[in-house]
N, C-alpha and C positions, 0 to 999 in steps of 0.2 A: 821479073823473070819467073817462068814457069818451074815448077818443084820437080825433078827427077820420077819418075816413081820408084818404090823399091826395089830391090833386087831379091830376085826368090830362087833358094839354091833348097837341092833336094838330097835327103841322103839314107843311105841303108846301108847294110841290115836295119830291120827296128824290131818294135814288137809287133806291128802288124801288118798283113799285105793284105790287098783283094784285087781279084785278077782282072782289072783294068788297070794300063798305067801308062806313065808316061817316062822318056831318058832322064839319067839324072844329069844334073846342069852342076858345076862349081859347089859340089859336096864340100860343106862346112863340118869341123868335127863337135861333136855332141858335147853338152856338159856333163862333166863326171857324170852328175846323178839320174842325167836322163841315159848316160850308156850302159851305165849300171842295170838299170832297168829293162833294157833293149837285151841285154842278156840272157836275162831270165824270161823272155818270153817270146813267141813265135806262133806265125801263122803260117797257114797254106802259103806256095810259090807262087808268086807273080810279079809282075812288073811293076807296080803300083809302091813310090816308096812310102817306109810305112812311119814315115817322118819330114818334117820340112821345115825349115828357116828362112826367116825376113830378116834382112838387113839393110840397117840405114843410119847414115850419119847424123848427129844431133847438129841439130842448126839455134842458130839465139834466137827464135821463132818458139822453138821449141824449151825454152826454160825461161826460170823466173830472172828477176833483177840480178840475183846472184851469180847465176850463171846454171843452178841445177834444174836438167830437166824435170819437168811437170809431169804428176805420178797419172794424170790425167794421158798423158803421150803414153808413154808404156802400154797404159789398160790398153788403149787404143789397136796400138802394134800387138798386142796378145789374143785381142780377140779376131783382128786380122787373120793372126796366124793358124787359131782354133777353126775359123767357119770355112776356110780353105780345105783341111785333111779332114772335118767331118763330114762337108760336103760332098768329098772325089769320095770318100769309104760309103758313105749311103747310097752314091749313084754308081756301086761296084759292081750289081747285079743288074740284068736285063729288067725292067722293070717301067712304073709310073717316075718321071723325075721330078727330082726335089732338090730343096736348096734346106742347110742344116739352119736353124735360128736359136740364136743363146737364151736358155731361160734360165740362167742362174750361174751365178761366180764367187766360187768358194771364198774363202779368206784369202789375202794375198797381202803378203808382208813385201816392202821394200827396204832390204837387206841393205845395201849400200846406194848410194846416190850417182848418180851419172851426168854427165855434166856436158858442157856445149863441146862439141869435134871428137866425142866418142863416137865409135860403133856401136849402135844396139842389135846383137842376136837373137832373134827371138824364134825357138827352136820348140816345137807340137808335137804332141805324139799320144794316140789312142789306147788309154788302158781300162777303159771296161764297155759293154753295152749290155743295155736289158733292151726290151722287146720294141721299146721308141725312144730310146735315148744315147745318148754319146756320152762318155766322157773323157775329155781333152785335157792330159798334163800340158804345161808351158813351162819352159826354164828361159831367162833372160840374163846372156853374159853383156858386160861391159869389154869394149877393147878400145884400149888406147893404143892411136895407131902410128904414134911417136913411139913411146918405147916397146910395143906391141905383150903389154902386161894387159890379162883379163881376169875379169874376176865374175862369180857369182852375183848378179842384184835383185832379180825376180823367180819369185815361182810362185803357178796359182793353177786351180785345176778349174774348168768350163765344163756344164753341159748342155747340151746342143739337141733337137727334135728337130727331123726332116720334114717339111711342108711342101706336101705338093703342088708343083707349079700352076699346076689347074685349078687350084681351089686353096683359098687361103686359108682356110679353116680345117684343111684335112693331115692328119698326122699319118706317117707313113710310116711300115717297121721298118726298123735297122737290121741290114746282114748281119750277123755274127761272126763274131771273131775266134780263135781256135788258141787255149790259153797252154803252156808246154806243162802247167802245173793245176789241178784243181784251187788251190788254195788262192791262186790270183782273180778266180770268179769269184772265191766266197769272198774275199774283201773287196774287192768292185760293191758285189752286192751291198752288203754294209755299207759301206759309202752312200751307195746310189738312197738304199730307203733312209740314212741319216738326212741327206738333204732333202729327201721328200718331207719329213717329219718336219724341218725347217721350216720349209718353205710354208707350210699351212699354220705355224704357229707366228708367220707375219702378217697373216691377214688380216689380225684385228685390229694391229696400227695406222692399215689402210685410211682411214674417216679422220684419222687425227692431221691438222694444218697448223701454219708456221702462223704465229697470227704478230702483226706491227707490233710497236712499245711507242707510246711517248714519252720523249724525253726519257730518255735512258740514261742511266747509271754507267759509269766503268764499269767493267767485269761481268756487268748482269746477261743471260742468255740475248734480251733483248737488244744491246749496245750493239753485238757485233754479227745477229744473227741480216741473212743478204740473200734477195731473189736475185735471178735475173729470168728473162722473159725472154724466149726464142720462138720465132715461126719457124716452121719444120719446111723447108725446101726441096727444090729436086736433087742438090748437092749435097743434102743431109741424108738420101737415101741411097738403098741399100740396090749394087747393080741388079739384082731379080725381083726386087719389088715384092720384099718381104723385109716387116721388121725383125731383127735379131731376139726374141724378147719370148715372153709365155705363149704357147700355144693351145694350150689346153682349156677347151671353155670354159671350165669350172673351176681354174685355177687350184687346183688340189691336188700336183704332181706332175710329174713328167710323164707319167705312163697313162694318160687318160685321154685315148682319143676320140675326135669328134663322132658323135655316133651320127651325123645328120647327113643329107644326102646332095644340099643346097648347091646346086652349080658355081663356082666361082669362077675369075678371073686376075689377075695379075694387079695386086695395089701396090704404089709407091709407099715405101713407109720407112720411116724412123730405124738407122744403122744404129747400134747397137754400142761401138765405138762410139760415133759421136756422143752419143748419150752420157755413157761413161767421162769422157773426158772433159763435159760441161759438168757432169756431179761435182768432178776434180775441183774445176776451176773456182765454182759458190765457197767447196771446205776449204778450199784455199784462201777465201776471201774473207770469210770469218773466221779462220785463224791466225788472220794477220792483222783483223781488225783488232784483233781480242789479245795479241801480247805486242804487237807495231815492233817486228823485227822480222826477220829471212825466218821463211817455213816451208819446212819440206813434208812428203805423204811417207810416213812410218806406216802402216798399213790400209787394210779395207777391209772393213767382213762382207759376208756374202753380200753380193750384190743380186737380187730378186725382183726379174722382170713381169709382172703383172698383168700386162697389156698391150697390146698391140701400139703404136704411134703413127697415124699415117701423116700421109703428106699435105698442108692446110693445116695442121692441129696448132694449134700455140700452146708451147711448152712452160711451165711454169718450175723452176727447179729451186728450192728452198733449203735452205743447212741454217743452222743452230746450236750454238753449243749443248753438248749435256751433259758433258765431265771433263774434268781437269786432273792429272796427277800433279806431281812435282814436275813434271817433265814430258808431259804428253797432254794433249786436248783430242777430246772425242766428241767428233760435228755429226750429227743425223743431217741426211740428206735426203728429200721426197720430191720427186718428180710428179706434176700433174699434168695431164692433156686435159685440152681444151679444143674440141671441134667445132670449129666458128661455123665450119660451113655445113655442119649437118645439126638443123634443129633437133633430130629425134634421137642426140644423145648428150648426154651429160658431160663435166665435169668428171674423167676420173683418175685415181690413180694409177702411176706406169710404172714406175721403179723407186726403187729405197736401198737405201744402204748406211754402214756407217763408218768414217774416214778419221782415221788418226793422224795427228800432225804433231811436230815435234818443231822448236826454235831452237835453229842456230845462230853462232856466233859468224864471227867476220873469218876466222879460223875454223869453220865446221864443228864444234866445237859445241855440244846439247844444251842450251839454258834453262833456268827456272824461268816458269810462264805463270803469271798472275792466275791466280784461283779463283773458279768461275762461283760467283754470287750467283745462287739459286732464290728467288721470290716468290714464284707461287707453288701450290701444293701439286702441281704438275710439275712443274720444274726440279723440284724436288725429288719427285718420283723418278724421272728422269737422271735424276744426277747419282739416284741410289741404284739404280738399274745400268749403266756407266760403269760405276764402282764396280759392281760385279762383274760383270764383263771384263772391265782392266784385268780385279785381281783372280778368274778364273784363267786368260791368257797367262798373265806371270806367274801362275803357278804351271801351267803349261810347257812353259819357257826354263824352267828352273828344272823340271824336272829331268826334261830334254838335255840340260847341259849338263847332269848328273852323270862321274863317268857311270858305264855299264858295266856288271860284275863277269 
């Protein structure tokens, strides 16, 4: 039997409008921190709400053996919900039209776990742009629709670059938004050039690949590290025949548009979702390889799309462990395209990321997970770069929960 599709309810006030729009349908209420937000900030009048929620039942399709949904669904539903309100806001002016494509997804913790016959909310909303770019807060409630308790489980921010429908190579600016405060641009801003700075110091990981083990050890990177191999389909792409993913030729920011003049046309290519929630699926597989008990996604750092994926490519997505706490495992994950049907291009890479995962009990309940044996002086390095990472977040975290004076 064929799946529903979601249901998409709209709602306002928010922070932003632009004067195209559409009625609002079955207004859902906001979570705390996205209304919060909606407060303090305003635009010009219009109809266009300047917020919007996906909702949709968890099905056992939808989660592990356990029963808790796969952090790979969420991403999925979040980026759904981002390329929807950054695409109505870029096609808010009379203009060339375009379709919004994600080149990049902040850190995004999963706060509590969600499980088969919840509701997931998944509620968007635009708080900054520079001259070619978006960026998209997400907040994800749980609702249980027995005793109609909700809670917090996601929040992650997206940004998004409009491409012109005419040409897939052309970046288009973004309207601008109208902030009720100066000081919500200058931190946009910060935001925006922190994850450019990111994004260009992932570059050099790019050429690095998962390579086999024989005969593998317990615990070692190589025992539990796992491809899988995908052809990119018509069903993997994206309804305007654009990948969700980098835009920019040169890969060196959001704000770098194509200077070239090249006529284009409309290519099927690799959504953006899917991508995402096949990353899921690998760290999920080598993290079950690697402690053989229930594992759930504790977070994701940014996720940095590289490359375009179209449709024919065979997708190659690899994860590997390369840190362990007492209580967390940290899986690198790298996507490669492979264009079978075009000789004059290579082998390259499309997306990276890196995924935490935590073992639980039969009771939810956090385990200790076997300590990942490092062997060679790459692995190594890896498992020291890990470390930092873990213990720069928990210092992070600690700080955050520090009360305030």
């Amino acid at each position: 039997m064929a799946r529903p599709p979601p249901s998409l309810s709209m709602a306002r006030p928010g922070l932003i409008h632009s004067p195209r729009g559409l009625p609002d349908t079955c207004a859902l209420p906001k979570p705390p921190a996205a209304a919060a937000a909606a407060a303090s900030m305003s635009g010009p009048t219009g109809e266009t709400p300047s917020a919007i929620q996906i909702c949709r039942i968890m099905r056992p399709d939808d989660a592990n053996v356990a029963g808790n949904v796969h952090g790979g669904t969420i991403l999925k539903m979040i980026e759904e919900a981002g390329v929807i309100i950054s695409t109505r806001h870029c096609n808010s002016q009379n203009g060339e039209r375009c379709v919004a494509v994600l080149a990049r997804v902040e850190r995004t913790d999963f706060l509590s776990p969600m499980c088969i016959g919840e509701v997931a909310h998944v509620s968007a909303e635009i708080t900054y742009t520079s001259k070619h770019s978006v960026e998209v807060q997400v907040h994800v409630m749980s609702e249980n629709i027995l005793t109609g308790t909700k809670k917090l489980t996601n929040k992650a921010t997206l940004w998004y670059v409009p491409l012109s429908l005419k040409n897939v190579d052309k970046v288009l600016e973004v309207p601008p938004v109208v902030y009720s405060r100066q000081e919500q641009e200058e931190e946009g801003r910060r935001r925006y050039e922190a994850q450019k700075l990111e994004r260009m110091e992932t570059k050099w990981r790019n050429g690095d690949i998962v390579q086999p083990g024989l005969n593998p050890e317990p615990n070692t990177v190589s025992y539990s590290q796992s491809s899988l191999i995908h052809l990119v389909g018509p069903s993997d792409c994206t309804l305007h025949g654009f990948v969700h993913g980098d835009s920019s030729p040169n890969n060196t920011g959001l704000d770098v548009p194509n200077s070239g003049n090249t006529a284009g046309t409309q290519e099927d290519l690799l959504a953006p979702g899917v991508t995402m929630k096949l990353m899921d699926e690998v760290a999920g597989i080598v993290a079950a390889r690697h402690c053989k008990t229930n594992i759930v996604t504790a977070s994701v750092d940014a996720i940095n799309f590289h490359d375009k994926i179209r449709k024919g490519c065979v997708i190659t997505i690899s994860g590997r462990m390369t840190f362990t706490s007492n209580k967390s495992m940290e899986i690198e994950v790298l996507v490669d395209a492979d264009p079978v049907v075009d000789n004059t291009q290579r082998r390259y890479r499309a997306a990276s990321a890196f995924f935490t995962y935590v073992s639980l009990s039969q009771d939810g309940r956090s385990l200790p997970v076997p300590q990942l044996v490092p062997e060679t002086e790459d692995e190594k390095k890896r498992f020291e770069e890990g470390k930092g990472r873990y213990l720069q977040m928990k210092a992070k975290r600690q700080g955050q929960a520090e009360p305030q004076p």
